[in-house]
N, C-alpha and C positions, 0 to 999 in steps of 0.2 A: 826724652832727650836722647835716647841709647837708640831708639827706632829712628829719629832724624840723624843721628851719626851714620848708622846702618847704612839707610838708604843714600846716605850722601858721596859717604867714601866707599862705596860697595861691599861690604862687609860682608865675610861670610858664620856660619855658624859655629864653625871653630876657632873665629876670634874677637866671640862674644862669651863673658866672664859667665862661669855656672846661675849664678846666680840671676842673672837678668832671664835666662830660659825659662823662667817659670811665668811670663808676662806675653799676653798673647799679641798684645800692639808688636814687642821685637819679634815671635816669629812672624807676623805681618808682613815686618818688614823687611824678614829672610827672603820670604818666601816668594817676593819678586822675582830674585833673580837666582834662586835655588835652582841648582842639577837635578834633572829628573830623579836619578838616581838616589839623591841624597831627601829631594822629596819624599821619593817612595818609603827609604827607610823613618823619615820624619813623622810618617801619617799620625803614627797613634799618640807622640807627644802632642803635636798640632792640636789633635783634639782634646786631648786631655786639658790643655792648658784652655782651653775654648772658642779658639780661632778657627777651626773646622767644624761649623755646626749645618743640622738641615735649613737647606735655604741659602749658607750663606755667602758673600763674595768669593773668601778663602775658599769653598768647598766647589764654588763655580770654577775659580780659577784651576783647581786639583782635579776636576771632571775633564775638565776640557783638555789639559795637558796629558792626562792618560787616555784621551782617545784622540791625541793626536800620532797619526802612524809613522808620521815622516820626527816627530822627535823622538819616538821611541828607538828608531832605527837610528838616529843619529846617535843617540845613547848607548845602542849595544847594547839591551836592557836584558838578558838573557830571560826567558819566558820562565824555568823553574822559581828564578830570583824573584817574580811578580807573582810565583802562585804561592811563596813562602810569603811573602808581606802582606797577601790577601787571608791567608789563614788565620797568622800572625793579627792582623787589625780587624778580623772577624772574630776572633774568640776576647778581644774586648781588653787584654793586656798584653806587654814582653817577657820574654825569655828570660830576663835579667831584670832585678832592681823590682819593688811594688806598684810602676805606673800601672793605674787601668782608667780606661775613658769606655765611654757607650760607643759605640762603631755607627757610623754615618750610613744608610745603606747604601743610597747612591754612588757613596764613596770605594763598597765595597763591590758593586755592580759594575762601575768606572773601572776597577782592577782585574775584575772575571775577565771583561772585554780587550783589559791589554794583553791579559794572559793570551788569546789568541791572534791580537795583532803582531806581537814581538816573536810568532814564530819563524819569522820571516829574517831574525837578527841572527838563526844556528844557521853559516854558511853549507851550503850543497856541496858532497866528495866528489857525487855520480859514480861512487863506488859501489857494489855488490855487497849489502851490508841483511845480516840474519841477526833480529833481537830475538832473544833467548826471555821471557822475563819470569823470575820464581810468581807463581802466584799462592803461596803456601801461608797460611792463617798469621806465621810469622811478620808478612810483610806488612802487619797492623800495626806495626812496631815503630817509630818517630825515626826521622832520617835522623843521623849525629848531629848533632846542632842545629835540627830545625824544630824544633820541641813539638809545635802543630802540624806540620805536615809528615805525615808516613811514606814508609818506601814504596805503599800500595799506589799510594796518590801519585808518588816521583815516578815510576819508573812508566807508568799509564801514561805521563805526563812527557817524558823523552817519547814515549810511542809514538804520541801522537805529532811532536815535533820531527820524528823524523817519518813520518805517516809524509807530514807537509811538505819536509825538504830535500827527501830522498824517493826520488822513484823506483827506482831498485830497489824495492825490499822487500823482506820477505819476516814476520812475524810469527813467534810459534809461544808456548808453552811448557813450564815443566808438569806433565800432568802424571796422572794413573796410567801404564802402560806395559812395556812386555819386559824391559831390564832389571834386573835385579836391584832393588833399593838396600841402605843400609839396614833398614828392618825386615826387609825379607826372609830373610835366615832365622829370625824370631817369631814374625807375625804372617809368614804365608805368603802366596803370592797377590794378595788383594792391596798390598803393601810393593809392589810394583812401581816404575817408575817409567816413562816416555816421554814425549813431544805430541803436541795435538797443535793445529793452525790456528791462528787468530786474525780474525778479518779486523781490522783496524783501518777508519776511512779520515783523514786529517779534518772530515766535516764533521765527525760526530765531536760530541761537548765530553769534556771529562769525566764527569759522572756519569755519564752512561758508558765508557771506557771501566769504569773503577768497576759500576756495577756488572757488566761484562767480563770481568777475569775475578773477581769473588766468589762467584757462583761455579767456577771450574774446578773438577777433583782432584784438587792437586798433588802431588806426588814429588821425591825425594829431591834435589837442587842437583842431578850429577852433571857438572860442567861440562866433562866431554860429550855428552848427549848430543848437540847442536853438530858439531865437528861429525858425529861416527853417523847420525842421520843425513849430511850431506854428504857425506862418501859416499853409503849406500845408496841413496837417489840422484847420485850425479848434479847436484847443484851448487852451481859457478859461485861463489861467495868469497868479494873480500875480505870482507870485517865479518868477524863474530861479538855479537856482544852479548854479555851477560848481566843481566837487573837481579840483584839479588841483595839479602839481608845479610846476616849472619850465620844462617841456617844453611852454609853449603859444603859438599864433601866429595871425594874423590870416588869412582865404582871401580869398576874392570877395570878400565882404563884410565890413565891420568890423562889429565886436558893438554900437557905440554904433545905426551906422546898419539894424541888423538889427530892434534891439529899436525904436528909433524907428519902423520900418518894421508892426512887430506892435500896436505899440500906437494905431496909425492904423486899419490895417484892422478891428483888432477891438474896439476902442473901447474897450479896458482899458489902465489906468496901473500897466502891471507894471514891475516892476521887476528890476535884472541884478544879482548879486554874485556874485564870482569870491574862491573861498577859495584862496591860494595858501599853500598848505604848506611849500614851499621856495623861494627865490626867487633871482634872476640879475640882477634890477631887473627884467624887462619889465613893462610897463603895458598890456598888452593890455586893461584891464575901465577 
């Protein structure tokens, strides 16, 4: 009776009573006319309750709508937000609360494959933009509130979204190199810290992005790094950004007086944003 209500007066899922969400005919009958968006977040109740199985309509109809390109775009579906909910419905439960269901593979195949359609949803600046990303053992670490996905996975994952939608760019690394790190003074120069390039092409796949900046020697988070290496090689850069964890710290130089420093000699009003993933409180940006 609640799924012929549903479907009749177009109901949506916040004003159907807790208690009928546990019956897979009502999400059935959500999930007509269900937002992408609201979809995606739905997947793992869907199944759990048993309306998303292998094989079935529900799961037909949930394949088809994530590889459809022109609804995803019409959604706005930001690409990080589908590689959280693919994690999230791959490790088989949520964040919150004891639901767990068996994860549908197709289901979660359908999701890999939006993750690279919806690149196309982060608007282009055409700005002169330099990602900066820590690739330091820390960044194993769970973004804040995305329990399954890492900051290793996130900030691979802006890479390669602006790999797609910026031609302007330019990729680098915080690795092993000739600046003095915070443990330098302690543990020697092998404790070094610098910039190494990163070839990042919007056609490779994530995981081979992930496996690509793990394997690199990484060295200390000093933000103004990016800033005092394009002074010194004269390159044009509007936006600086920085993918990092918690593990970051000021050297010689502060980042404020770095970028102030770039944007004097070279006569461009760039600008610094430090994306911190997880946080301790520092203010380093």
């Amino acid at each position: 009776d609640a799924a012929a209500v549903i479907a009749r007066m177009k109901l949506t899922r916040e004003m159907v009573p807790t208690e009928l969400l546990a019956h897979a005919v009502v999400w059935d009958a959500l999930l007509e006319r269900m937002p992408l968006t609201a979809m995606i977040r739905n997947l793992g109740v869907m199944t759990k309750v048993g309306l998303i199985t292998p094989a079935s309509n529900a799961a037909g109809t949930v394949i088809g709508r994530l590889s459809d390109h022109d609804a995803l775009r019409g959604a706005r579906v930001h690409p990080v937000a589908v590689l959280a909910a693919m994690k999230t419905y791959a490790q088989g439960r949520g964040m919150k609360g004891s639901g767990k269901w068996t994860p549908v593979t197709q289901v979660v195949d359908a999701l890999d494959k939006a993750f690279y359609l919806s690149f196309d949803n982060a608007p282009t600046t055409g700005k002169r933009i330099m990602l900066a990303l820590d690739v330091s053992g820390s960044m194993g670490a769970p973004v804040f509130g995305m329990e399954y996905l890492t900051c290793r996975d996130a900030s691979a994952a802006m890479a390669l979204v602006t790999a797609a939608t910026e031609p302007k760019h330019r990729f680098v690394a915080f690795t092993t190199g000739n600046y003095p790190s915070m443990w330098s003074a302690t543990h020697g120069a092998t404790y070094n810290t610098g910039l190494s390039p990163l070839m990042i092409s919007p056609r490779q796949r994530l995981d081979d992005v992930v496996r690509q900046i793990a394997t690199l020697p990484f060295g200390g988070t000093d933000c103004a790094l990016p800033m005092i290496e394009a002074t010194k090689h004269r390159w044009p850069v509007d936006t600086f950004v920085v993918f990092t964890d918690n593990e970051t710290w000021a050297g010689n130089i502060h980042p404020a007086q770095a970028l102030r420093d770039y944007r004097e000699r070279m006569g461009i009003a760039a600008k610094l944003v430090v994306v911190a993933m997880a946080s301790n409180g520092f203010s380093i940006a």
